[in-house]
PDB file of N, CA, C and O in Angstrom:
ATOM      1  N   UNK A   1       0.850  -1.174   0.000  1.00  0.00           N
ATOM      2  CA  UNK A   1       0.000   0.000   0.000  1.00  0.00           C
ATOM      3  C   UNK A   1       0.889   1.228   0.000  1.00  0.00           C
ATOM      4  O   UNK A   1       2.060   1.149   0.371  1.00  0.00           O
ATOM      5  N   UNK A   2       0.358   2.328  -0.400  1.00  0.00           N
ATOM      6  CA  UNK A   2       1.143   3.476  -0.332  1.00  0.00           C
ATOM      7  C   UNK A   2       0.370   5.188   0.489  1.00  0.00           C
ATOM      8  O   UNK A   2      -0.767   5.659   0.500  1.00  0.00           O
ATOM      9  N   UNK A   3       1.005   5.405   0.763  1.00  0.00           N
ATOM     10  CA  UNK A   3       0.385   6.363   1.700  1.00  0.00           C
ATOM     11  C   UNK A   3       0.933   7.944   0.450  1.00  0.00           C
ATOM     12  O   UNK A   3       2.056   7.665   0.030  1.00  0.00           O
ATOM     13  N   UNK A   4       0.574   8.987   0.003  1.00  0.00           N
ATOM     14  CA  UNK A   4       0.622  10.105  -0.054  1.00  0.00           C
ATOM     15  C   UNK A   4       0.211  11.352   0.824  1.00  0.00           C
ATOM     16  O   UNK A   4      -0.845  11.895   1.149  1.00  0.00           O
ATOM     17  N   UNK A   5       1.308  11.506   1.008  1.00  0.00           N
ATOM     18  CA  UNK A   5       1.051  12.702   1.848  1.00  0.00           C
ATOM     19  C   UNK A   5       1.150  14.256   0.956  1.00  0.00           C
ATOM     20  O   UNK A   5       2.205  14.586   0.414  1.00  0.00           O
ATOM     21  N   UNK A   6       0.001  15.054   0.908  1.00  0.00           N
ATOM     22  CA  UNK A   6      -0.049  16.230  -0.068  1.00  0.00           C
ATOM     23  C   UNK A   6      -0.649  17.039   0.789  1.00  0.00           C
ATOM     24  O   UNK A   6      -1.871  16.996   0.933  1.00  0.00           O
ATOM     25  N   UNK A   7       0.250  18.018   1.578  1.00  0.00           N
ATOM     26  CA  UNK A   7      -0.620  19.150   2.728  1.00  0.00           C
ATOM     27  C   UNK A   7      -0.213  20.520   1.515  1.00  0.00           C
ATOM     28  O   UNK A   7       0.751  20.672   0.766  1.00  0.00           O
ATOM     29  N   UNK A   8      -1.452  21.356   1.771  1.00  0.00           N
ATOM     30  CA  UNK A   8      -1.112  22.342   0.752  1.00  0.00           C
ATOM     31  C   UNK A   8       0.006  23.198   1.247  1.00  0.00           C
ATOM     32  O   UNK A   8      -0.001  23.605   2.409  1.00  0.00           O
ATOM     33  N   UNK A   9       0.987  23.492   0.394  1.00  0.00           N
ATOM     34  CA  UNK A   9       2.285  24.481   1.213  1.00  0.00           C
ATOM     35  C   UNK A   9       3.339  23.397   1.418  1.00  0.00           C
ATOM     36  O   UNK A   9       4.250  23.660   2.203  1.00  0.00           O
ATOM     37  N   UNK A  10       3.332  22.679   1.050  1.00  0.00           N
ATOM     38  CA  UNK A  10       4.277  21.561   1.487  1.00  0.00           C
ATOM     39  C   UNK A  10       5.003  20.838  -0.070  1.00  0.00           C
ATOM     40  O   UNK A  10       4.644  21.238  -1.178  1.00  0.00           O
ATOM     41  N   UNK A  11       5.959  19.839   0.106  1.00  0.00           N
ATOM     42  CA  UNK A  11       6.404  19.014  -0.259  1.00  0.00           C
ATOM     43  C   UNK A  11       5.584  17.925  -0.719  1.00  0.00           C
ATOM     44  O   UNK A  11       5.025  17.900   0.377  1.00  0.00           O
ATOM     45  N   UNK A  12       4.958  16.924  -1.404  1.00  0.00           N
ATOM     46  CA  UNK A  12       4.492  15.754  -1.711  1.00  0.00           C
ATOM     47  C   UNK A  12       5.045  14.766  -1.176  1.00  0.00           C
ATOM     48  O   UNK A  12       6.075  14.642  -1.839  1.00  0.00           O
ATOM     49  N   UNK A  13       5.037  13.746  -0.185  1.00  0.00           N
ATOM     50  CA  UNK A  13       6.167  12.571   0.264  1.00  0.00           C
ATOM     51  C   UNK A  13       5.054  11.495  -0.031  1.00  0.00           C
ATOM     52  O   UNK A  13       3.864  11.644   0.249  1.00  0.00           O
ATOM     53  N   UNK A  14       5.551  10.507  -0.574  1.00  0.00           N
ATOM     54  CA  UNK A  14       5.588   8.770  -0.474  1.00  0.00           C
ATOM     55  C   UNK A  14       6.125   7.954  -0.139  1.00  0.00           C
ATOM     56  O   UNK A  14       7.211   7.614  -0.607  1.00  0.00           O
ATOM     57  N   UNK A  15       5.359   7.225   1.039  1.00  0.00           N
ATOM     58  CA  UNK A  15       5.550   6.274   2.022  1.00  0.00           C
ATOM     59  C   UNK A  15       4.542   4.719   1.669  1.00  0.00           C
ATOM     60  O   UNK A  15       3.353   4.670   1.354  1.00  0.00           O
ATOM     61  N   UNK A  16       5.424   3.683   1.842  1.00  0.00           N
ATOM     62  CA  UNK A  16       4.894   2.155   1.135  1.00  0.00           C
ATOM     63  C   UNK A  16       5.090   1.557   2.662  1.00  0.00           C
ATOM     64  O   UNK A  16       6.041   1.861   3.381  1.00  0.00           O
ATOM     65  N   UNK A  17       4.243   0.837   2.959  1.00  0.00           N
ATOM     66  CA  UNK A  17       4.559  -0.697   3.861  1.00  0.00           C
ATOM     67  C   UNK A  17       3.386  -1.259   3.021  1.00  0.00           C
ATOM     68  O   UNK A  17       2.595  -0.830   2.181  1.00  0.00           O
ATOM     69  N   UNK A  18       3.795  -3.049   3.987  1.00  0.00           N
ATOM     70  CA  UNK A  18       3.178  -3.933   3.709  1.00  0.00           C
ATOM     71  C   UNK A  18       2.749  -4.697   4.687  1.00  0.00           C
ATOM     72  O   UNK A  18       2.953  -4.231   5.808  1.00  0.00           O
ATOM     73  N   UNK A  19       2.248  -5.668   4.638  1.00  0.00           N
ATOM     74  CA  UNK A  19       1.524  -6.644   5.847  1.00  0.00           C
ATOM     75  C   UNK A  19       0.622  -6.053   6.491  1.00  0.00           C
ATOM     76  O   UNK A  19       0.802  -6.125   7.707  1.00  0.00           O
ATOM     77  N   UNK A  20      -0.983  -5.062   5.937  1.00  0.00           N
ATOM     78  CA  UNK A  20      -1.397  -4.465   6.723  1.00  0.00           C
ATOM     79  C   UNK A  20      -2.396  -5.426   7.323  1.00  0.00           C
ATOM     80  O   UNK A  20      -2.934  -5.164   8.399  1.00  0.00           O
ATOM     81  N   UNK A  21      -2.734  -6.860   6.455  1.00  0.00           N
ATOM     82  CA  UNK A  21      -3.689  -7.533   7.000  1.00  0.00           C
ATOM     83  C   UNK A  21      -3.036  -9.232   7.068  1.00  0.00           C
ATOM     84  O   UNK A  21      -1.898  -9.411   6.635  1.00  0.00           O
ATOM     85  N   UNK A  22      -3.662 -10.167   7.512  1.00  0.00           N
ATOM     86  CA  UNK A  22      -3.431 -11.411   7.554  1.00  0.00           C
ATOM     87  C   UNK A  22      -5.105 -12.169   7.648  1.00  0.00           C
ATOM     88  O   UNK A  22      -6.151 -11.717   8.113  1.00  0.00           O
ATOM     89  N   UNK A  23      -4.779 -13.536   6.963  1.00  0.00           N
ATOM     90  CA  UNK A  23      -6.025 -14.058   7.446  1.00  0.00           C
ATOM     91  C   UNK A  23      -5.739 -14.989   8.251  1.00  0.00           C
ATOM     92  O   UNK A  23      -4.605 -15.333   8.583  1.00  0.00           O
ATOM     93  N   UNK A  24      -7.206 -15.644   8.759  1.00  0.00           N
ATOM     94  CA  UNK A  24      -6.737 -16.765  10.197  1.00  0.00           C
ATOM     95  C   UNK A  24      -8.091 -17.269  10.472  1.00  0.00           C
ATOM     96  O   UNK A  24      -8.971 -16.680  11.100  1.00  0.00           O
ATOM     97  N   UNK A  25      -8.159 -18.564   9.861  1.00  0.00           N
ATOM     98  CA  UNK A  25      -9.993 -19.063  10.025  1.00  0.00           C
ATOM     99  C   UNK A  25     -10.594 -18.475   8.970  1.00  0.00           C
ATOM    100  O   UNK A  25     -11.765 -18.145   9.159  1.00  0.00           O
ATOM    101  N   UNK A  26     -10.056 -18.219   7.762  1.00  0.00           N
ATOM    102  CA  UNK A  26     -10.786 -18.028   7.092  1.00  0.00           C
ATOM    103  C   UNK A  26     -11.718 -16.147   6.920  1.00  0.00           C
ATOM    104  O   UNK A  26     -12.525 -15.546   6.211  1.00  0.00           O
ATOM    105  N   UNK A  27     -11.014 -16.000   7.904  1.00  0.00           N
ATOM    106  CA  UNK A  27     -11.301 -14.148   8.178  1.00  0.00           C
ATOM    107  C   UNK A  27     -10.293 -13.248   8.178  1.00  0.00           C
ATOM    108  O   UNK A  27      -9.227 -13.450   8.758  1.00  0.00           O
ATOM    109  N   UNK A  28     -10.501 -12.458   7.687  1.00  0.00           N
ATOM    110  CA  UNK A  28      -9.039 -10.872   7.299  1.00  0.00           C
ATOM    111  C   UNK A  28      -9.695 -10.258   8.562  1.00  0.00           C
ATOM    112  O   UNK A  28     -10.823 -10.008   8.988  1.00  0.00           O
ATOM    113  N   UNK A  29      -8.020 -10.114   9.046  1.00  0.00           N
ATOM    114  CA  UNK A  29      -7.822  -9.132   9.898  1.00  0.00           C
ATOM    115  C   UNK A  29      -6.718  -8.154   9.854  1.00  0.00           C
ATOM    116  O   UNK A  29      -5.565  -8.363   9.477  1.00  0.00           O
ATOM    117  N   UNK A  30      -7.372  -6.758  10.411  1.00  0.00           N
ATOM    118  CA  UNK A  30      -6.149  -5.920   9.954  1.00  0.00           C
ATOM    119  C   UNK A  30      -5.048  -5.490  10.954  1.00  0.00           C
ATOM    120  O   UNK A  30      -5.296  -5.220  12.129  1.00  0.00           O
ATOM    121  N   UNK A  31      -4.038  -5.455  10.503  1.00  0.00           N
ATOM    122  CA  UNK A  31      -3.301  -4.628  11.870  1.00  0.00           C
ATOM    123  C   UNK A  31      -3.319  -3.498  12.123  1.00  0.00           C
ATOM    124  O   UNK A  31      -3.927  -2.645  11.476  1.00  0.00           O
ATOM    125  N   UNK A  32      -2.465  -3.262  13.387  1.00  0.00           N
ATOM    126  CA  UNK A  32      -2.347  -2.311  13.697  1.00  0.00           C
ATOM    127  C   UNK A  32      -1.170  -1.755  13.206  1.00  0.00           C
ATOM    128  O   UNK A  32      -0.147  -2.265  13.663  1.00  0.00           O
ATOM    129  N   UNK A  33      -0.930  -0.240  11.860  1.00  0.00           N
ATOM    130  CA  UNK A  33       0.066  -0.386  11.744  1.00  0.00           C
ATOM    131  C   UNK A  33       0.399   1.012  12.065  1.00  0.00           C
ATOM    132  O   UNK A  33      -0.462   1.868  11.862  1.00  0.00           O
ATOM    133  N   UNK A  34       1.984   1.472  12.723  1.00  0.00           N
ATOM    134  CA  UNK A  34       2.006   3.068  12.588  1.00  0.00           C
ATOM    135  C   UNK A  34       2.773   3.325  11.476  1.00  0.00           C
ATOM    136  O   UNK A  34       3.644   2.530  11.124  1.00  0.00           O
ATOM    137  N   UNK A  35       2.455   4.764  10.639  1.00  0.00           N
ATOM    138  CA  UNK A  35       3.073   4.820   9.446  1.00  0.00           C
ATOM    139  C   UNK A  35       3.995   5.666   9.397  1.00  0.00           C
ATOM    140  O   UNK A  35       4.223   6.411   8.444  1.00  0.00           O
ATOM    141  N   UNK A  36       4.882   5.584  10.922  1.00  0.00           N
ATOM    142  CA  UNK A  36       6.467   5.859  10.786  1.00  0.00           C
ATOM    143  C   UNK A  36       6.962   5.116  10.338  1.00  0.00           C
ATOM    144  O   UNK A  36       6.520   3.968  10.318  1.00  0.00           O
ATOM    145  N   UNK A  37       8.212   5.505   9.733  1.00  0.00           N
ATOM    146  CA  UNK A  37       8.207   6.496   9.216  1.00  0.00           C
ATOM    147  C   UNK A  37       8.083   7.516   7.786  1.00  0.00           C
ATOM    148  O   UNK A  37       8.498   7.611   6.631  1.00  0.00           O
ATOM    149  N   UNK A  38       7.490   7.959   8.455  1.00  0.00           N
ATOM    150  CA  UNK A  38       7.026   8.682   7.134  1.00  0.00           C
ATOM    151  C   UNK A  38       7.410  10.173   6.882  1.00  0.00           C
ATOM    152  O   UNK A  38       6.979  11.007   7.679  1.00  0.00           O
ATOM    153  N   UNK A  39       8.265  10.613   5.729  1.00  0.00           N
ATOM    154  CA  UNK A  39       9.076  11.952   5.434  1.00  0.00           C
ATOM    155  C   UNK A  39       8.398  12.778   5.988  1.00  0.00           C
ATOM    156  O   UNK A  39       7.235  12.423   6.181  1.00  0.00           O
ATOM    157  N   UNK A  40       8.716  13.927   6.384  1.00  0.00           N
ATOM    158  CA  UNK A  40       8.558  14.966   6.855  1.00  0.00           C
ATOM    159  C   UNK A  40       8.205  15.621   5.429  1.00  0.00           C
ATOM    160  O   UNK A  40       8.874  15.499   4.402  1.00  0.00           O
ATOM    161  N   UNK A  41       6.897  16.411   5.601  1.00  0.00           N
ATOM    162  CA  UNK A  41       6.608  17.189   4.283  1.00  0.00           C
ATOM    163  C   UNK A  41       7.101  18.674   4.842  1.00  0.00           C
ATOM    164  O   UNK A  41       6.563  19.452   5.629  1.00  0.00           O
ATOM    165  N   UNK A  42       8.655  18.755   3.924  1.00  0.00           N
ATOM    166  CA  UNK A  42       8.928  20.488   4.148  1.00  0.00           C
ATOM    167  C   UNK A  42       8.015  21.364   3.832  1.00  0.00           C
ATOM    168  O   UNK A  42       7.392  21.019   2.827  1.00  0.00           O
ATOM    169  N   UNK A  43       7.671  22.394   4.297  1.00  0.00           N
ATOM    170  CA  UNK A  43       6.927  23.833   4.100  1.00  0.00           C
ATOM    171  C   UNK A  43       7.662  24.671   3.255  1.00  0.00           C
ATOM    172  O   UNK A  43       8.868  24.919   3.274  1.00  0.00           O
ATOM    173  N   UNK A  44       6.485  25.211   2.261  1.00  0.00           N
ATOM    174  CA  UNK A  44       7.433  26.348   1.971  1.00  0.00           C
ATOM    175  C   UNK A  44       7.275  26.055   0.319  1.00  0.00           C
ATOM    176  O   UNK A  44       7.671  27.089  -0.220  1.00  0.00           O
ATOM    177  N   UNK A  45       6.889  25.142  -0.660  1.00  0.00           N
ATOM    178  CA  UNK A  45       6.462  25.259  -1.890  1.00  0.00           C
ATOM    179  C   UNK A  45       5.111  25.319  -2.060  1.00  0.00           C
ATOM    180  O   UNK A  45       4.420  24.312  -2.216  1.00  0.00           O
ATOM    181  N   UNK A  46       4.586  26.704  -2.035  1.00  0.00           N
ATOM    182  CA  UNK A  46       3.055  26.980  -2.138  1.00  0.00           C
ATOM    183  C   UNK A  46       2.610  27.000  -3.431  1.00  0.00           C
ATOM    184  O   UNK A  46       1.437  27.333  -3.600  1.00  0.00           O
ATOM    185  N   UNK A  47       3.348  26.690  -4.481  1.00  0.00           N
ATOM    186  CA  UNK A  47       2.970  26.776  -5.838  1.00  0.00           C
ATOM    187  C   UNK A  47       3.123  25.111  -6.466  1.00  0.00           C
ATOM    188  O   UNK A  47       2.816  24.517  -7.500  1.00  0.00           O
ATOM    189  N   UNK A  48       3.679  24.847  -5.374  1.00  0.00           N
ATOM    190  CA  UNK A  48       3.452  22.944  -5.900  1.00  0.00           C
ATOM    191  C   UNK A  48       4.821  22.729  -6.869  1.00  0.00           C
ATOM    192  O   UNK A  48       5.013  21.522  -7.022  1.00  0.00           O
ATOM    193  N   UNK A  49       6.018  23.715  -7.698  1.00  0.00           N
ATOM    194  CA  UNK A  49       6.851  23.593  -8.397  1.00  0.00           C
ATOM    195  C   UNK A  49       7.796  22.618  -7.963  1.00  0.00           C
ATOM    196  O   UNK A  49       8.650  22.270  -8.779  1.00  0.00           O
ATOM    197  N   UNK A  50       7.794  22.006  -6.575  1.00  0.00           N
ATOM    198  CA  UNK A  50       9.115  21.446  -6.232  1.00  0.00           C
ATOM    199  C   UNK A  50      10.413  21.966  -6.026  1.00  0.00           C
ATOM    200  O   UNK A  50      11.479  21.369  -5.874  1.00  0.00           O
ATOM    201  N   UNK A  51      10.109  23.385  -6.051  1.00  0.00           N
ATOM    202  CA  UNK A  51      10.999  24.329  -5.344  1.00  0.00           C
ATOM    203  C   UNK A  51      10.289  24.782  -4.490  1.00  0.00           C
ATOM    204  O   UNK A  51       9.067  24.759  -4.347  1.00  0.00           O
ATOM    205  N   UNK A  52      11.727  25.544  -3.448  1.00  0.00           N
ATOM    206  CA  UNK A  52      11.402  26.579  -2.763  1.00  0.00           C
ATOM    207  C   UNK A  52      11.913  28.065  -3.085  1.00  0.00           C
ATOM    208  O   UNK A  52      12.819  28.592  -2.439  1.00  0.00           O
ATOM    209  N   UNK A  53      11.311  28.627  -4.039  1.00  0.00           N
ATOM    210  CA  UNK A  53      12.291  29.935  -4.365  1.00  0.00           C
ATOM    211  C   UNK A  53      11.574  31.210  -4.072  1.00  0.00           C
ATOM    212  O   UNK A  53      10.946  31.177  -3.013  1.00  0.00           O
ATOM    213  N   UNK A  54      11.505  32.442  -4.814  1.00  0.00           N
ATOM    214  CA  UNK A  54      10.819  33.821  -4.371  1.00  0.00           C
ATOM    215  C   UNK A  54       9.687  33.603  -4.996  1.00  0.00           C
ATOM    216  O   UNK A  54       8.635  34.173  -4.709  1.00  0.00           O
ATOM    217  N   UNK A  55       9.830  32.736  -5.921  1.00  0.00           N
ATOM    218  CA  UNK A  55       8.009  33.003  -6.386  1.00  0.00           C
ATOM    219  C   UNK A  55       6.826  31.910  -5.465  1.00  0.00           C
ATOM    220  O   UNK A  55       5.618  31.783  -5.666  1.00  0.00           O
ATOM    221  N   UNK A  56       7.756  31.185  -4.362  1.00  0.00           N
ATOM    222  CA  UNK A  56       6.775  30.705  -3.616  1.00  0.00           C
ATOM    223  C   UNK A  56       6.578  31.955  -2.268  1.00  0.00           C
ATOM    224  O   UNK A  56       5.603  31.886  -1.520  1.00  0.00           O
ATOM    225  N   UNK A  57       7.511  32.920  -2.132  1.00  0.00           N
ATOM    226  CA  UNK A  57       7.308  33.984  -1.539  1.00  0.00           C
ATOM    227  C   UNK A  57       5.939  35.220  -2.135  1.00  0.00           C
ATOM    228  O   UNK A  57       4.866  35.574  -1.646  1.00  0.00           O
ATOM    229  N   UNK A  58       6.661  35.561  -3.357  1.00  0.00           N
ATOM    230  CA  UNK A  58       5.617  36.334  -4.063  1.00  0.00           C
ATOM    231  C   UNK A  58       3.787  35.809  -4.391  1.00  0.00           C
ATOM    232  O   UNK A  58       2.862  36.561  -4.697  1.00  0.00           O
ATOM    233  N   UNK A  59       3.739  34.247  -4.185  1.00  0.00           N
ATOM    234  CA  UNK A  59       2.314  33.368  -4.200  1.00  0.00           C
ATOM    235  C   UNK A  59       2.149  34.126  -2.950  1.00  0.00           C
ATOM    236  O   UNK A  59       1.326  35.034  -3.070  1.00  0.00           O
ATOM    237  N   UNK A  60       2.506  34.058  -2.173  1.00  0.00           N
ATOM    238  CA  UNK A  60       2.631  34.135  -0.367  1.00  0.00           C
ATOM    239  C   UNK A  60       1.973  35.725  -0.475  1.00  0.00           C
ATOM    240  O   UNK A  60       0.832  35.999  -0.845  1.00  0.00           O
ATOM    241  N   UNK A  61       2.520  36.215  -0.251  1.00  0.00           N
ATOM    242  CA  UNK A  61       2.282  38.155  -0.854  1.00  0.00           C
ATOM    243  C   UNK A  61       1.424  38.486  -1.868  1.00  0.00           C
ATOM    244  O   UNK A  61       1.085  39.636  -2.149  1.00  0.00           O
ATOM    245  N   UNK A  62       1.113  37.601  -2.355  1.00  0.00           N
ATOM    246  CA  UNK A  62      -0.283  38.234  -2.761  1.00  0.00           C
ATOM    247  C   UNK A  62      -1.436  37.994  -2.636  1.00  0.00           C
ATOM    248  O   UNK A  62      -2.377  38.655  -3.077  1.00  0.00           O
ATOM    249  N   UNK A  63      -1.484  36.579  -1.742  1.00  0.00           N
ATOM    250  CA  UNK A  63      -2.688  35.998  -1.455  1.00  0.00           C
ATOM    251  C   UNK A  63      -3.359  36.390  -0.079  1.00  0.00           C
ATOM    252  O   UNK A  63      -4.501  36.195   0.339  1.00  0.00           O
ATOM    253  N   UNK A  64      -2.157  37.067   0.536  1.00  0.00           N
ATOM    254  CA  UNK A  64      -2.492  37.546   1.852  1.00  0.00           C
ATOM    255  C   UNK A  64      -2.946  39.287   1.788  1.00  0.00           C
ATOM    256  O   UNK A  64      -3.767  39.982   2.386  1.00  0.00           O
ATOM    257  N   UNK A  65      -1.743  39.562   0.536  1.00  0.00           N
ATOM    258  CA  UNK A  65      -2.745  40.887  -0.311  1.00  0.00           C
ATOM    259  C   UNK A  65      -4.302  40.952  -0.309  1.00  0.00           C
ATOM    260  O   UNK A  65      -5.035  41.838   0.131  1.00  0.00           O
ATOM    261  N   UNK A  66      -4.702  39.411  -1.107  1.00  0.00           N
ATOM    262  CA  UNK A  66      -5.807  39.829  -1.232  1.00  0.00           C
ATOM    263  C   UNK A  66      -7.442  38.903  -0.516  1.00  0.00           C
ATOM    264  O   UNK A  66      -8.460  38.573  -1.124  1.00  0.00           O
ATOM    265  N   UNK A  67      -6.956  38.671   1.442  1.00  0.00           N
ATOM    266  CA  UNK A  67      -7.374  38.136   3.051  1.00  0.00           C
ATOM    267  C   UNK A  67      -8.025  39.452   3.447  1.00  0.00           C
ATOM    268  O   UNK A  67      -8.509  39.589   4.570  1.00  0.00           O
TER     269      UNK A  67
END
């Protein structure tokens, strides 16, 4: 399975495990799983480019321009 993480203002990260279920008698059960670890989504590309440069500043400055 894969987890995406997409917070707006952020970085995009992808995170995979496996074994979230097993069966036993004939019934699926799921675990318990925690999905550490999982990247840290940096702050700071508000335009989604995969940078962090002035024009994720200037998005920034004008949207609060116009709050």
């Amino acid at each position: 399975m894969a987890v995406i993480q997409d917070i707006p203002g952020h970085f995009t990260t992808y995170s995979t495990f496996t074994d979230a279920f097993n069966t036993m008698d004939g019934f699926i059960y799921g675990y318990h799983k925690t999905l550490a670890p999982i990247d840290t989504a940096a702050a700071g590309d508000v335009n989604k480019d995969n940078v962090i440069d002035i024009m994720d500043a200037l998005t920034i400055q004008t949207q609060l321009r116009y709050q």
